[in-house]
C-alpha positions in Angstrom: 11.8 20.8 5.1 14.6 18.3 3.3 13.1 15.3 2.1 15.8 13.1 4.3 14.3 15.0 7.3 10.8 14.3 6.0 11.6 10.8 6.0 13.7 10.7 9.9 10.5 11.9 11.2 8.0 10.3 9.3 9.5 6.6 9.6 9.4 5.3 12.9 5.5 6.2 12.2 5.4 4.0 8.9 6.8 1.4 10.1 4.9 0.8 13.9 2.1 1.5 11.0 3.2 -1.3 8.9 3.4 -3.8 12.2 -0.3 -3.0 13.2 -2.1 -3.0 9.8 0.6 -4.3 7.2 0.2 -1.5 4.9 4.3 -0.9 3.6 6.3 1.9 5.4 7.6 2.7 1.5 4.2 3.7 0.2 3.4 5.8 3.7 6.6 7.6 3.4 6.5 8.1 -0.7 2.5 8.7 -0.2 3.1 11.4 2.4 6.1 12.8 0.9 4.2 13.5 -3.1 0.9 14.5 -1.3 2.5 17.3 1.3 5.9 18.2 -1.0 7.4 16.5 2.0 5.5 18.2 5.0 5.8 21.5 3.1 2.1 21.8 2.4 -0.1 19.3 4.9 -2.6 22.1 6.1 -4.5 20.6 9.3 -1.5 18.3 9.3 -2.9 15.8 6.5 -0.1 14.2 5.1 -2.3 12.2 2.7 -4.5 14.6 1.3 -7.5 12.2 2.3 -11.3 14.0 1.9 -13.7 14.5 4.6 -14.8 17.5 6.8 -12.9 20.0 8.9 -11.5 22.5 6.3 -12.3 23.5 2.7 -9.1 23.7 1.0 -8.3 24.4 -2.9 -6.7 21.0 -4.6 -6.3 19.9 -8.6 -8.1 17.3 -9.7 -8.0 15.0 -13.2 -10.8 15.3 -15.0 -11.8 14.4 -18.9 -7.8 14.5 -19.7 -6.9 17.8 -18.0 -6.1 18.9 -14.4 -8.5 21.8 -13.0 -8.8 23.9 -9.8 -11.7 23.1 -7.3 -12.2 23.6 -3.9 -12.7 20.5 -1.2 -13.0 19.1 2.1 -10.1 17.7 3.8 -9.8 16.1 7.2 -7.7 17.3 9.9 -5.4 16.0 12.9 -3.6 17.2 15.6 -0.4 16.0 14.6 1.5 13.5 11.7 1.2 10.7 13.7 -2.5 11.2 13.8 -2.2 11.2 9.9 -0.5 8.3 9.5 -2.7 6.3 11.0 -6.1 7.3 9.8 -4.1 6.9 6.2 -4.1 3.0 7.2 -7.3 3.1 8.2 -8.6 4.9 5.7 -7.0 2.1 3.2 -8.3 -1.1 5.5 -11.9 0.4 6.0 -12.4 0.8 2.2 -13.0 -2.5 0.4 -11.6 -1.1 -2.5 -8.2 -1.3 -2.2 -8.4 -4.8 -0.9 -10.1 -5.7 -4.3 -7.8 -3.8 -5.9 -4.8 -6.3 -4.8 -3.2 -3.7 -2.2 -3.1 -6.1 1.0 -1.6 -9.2 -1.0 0.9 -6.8 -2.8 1.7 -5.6 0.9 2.0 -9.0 2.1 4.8 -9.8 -0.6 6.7 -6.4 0.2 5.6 -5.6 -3.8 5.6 -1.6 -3.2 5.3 -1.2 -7.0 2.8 -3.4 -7.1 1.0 -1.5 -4.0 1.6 1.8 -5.8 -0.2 0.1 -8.5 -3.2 -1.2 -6.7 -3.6 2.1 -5.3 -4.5 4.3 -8.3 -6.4 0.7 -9.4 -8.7 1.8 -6.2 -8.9 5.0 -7.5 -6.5 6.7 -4.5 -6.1 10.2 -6.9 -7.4 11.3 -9.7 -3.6 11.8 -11.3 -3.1 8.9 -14.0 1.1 9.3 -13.4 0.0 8.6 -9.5 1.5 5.0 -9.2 4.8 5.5 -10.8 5.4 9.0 -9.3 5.5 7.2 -5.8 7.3 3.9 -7.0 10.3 6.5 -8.5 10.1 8.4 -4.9 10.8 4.8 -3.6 13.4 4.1 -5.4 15.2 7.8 -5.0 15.1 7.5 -1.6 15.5 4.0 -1.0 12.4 3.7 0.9 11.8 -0.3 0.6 14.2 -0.5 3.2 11.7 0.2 6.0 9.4 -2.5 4.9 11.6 -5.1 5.8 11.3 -5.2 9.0 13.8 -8.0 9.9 16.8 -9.1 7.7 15.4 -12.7 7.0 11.4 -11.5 7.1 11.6 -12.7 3.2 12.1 -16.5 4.1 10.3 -16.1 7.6 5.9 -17.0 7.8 4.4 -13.6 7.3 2.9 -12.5 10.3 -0.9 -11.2 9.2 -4.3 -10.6 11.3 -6.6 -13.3 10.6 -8.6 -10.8 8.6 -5.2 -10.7 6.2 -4.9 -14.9 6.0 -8.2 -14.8 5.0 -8.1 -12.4 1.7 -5.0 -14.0 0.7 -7.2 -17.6 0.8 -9.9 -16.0 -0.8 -7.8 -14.2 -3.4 -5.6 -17.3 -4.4 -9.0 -19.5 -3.6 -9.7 -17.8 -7.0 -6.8 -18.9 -8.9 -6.7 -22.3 -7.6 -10.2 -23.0 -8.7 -9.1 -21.5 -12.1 -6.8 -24.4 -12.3 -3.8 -22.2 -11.8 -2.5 -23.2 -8.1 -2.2 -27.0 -6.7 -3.5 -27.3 -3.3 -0.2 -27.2 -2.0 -0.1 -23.3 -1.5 -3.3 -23.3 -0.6 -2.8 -25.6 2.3 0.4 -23.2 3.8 -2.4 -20.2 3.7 -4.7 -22.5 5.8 -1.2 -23.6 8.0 0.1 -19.7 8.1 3.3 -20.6 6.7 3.8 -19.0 3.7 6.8 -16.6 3.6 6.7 -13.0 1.7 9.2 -14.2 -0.9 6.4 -17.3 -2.2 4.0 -15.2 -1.7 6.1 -12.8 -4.0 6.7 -15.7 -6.4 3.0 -16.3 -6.6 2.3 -12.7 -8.0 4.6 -12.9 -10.0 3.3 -16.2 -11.9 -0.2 -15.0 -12.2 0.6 -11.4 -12.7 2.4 -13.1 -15.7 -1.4 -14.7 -16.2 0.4 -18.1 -16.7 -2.8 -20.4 -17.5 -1.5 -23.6 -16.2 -1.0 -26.0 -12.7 2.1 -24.9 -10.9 3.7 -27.7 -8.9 5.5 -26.9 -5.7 
């Protein structure tokens, strides 16, 4: 399969994926397209090469510096879509990826910063993991999915109560650090924010700026 056919079929999936759970259609495409060589190799029809029981297949892990052969279980579906969406499950029902700053990097549209977060979490073993699926991204121009409306940028996010809450928590952190003024604080607690503050807000503590921004 051609990687722009992966991507026809696979999209419509990402992106009713990224409505319901708010994980980015770019990292479900570029996930699915480096762990299945784009649907060449997604035995059981896992797309995501995510562990569990239903067949024992041979896979390459990183180990002490070196990759080596071993055998695993993988879990298996009936079909892609299936896939897709235990893959945003699978990330939600893990705590880890939420520590990791996966959610928040989602909410901003930061895909790199989602790649990122995801080998943080501990996604694959591979230590070129992130930036093998932030230069599929950019190839293939897959950021373009995640914006799901042409002004979403400047527009409240729209996040599950579950989602306001982490970001509060998250930036509850930096604010009692000494780093935020209540002011963003209080558009978490309103559900106002917009992706592109939220995107400016990484991107000043990211930058581990040690000092009161005003608004």
């Amino acid at each position: 399969m051609k990687a722009q056919e992966f991507i026809n079929l696979l999209a419509p999936i990402a992106v009713s994926e990224q409505r319901r759970t708010g994980v980015l259609a770019s990292i479900t495409l570029a996930q699915g397209a480096l762990e299945s060589a784009w649907g060449s190799s997604a035995p059981g029809n896992n797309l995501f090469g995510i562990k569990g029981t239903g067949q024992e297949l041979s896979t390459k892990e990183y180990v002490n510096g070196t990759f080596i052969d071993t055998i695993a279980g993988f879990r298996s579906y009936t079909d892609w879509e299936g896939s897709v969406t235990d893959h945003s499950n699978f990330l939600i029902e893990n705590p880890r990826y939420a520590e990791a700053g996966f959610f928040i990097c989602c909410a901003a549209l930061d895909y790199a910063g989602a790649a990122r977060s995801l080998q943080i979490a501990g996604y694959a073993t591979d230590p070129g993991y992130a930036e093998k699926l932030i230069q599929i991204i950019k190839s293939y121009g897959l950021d373009r999915y995640d914006r799901l409306e042409e002004d979403e940028d400047n527009m409240p996010m729209k996040l599950e109560q579950w989602q306001w809450d982490m970001l509060y928590e998250v930036l509850g952190k930096a604010y009692n650090d000494g780093q935020l003024n209540w002011s963003w604080m209080q558009k978490i607690v309103d559900k106002t924010m917009t992706a592109a503050e939220l995107a400016f807000l990484n991107t000043i503590l990211d930058g581990r700026i040690d000092r009161k921004m005003d608004v």
